[in-house]
C-alpha positions in Angstrom: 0.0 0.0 0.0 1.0 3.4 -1.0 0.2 7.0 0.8 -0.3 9.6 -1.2 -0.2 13.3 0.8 -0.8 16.6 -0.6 -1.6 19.8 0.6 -4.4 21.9 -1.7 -6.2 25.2 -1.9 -9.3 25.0 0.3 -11.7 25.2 -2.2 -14.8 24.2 -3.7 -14.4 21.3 -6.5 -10.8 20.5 -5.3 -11.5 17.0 -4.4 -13.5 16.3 -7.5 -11.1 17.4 -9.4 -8.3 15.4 -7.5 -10.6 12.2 -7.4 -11.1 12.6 -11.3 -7.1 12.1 -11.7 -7.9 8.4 -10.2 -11.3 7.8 -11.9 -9.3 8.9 -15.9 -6.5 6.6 -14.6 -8.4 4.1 -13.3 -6.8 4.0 -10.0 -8.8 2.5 -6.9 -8.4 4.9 -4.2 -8.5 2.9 -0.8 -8.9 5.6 1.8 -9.2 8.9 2.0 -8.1 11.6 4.8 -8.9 15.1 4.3 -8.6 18.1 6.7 -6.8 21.8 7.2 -3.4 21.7 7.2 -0.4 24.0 8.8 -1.1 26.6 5.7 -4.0 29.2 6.2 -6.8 28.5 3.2 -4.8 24.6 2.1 -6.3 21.4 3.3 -4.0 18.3 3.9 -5.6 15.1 1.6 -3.9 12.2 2.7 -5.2 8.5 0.7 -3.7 5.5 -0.2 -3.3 3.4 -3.6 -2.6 -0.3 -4.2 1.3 0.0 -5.6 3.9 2.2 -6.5 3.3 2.2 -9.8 -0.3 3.6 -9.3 0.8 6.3 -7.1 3.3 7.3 -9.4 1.2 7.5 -12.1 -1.5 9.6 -9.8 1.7 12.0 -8.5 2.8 12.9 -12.1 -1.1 14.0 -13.0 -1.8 15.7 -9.4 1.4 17.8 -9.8 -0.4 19.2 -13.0 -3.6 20.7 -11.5 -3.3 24.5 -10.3 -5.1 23.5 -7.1 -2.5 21.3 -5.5 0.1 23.1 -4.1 2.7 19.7 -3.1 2.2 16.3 -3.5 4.5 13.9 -2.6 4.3 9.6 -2.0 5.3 9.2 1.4 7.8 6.7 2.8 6.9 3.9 4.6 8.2 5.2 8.2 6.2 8.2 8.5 2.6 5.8 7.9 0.1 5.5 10.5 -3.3 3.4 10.7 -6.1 3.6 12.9 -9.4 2.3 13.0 -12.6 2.3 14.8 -13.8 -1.0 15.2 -17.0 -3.1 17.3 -17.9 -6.2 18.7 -20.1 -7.8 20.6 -17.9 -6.4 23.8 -17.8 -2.9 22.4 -16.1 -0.4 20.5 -12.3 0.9 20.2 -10.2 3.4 18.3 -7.3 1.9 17.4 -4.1 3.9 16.6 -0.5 2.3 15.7 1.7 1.0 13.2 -0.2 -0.4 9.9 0.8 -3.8 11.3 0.0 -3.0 14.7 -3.6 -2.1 13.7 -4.5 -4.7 11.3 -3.1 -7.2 13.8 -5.1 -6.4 16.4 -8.1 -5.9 14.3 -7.7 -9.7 12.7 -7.4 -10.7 16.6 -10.7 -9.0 17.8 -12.6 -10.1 14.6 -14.6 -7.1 14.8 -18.2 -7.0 13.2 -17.9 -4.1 11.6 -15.1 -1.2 11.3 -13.4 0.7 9.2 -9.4 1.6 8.8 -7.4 4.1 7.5 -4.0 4.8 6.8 -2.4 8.4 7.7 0.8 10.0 7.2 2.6 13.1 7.6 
């Protein structure tokens, strides 16, 4: 899995005109993180792509549109999961190492959660 980060003008339309880059390319997007960032009027959008490849391919396109002001695939060390997960004993945010997370979440065999991946 490969994250994506970029920081973009808070705007209307940015993020459909980011997520068209992945729907012309084809490119499954497998979470999504969006929020303000350090920089007055930019949001952070942080997702995550299947390979390399893909998220080089989605890189070279993202760096074209006059809305994103850096975009960058970040390494490995600086990624963070978390998840928000529920069973029948309850519910738990989760926070940790991608490994650490989806450990624990194939352990507790959760009926329902969801996970993300983070980086900055």
């Amino acid at each position: 899995m490969e994250v994506i980060s970029m920081v973009v003008n808070d705007e209307f339309g940015v993020m459909q005109r980011v997520m068209g880059v992945f729907t012309r390319k084809k490119i499954n997007v497998d979470t999504i993180v969006v929020g303000r960032c350090e920089i007055a009027g930019k949001s952070r959008i942080v997702l995550t792509v299947k390979d390399i490849e893909m998220a080089n391919v989605a890189v070279a396109d993202l760096q074209r549109l006059h809305d994103v002001v850096h975009v960058e695939v970040v390494d490995i060390t600086r990624h963070e999961a978390y998840a928000l997960v529920e069973n029948s004993h309850g519910k738990a945010r989760l926070v940790g190492s991608l490994a650490e997370v989806d450990k624990i979440i194939e352990a507790s065999k959760p009926e329902i959660f969801i996970r993300a991946v983070n980086a900055l």
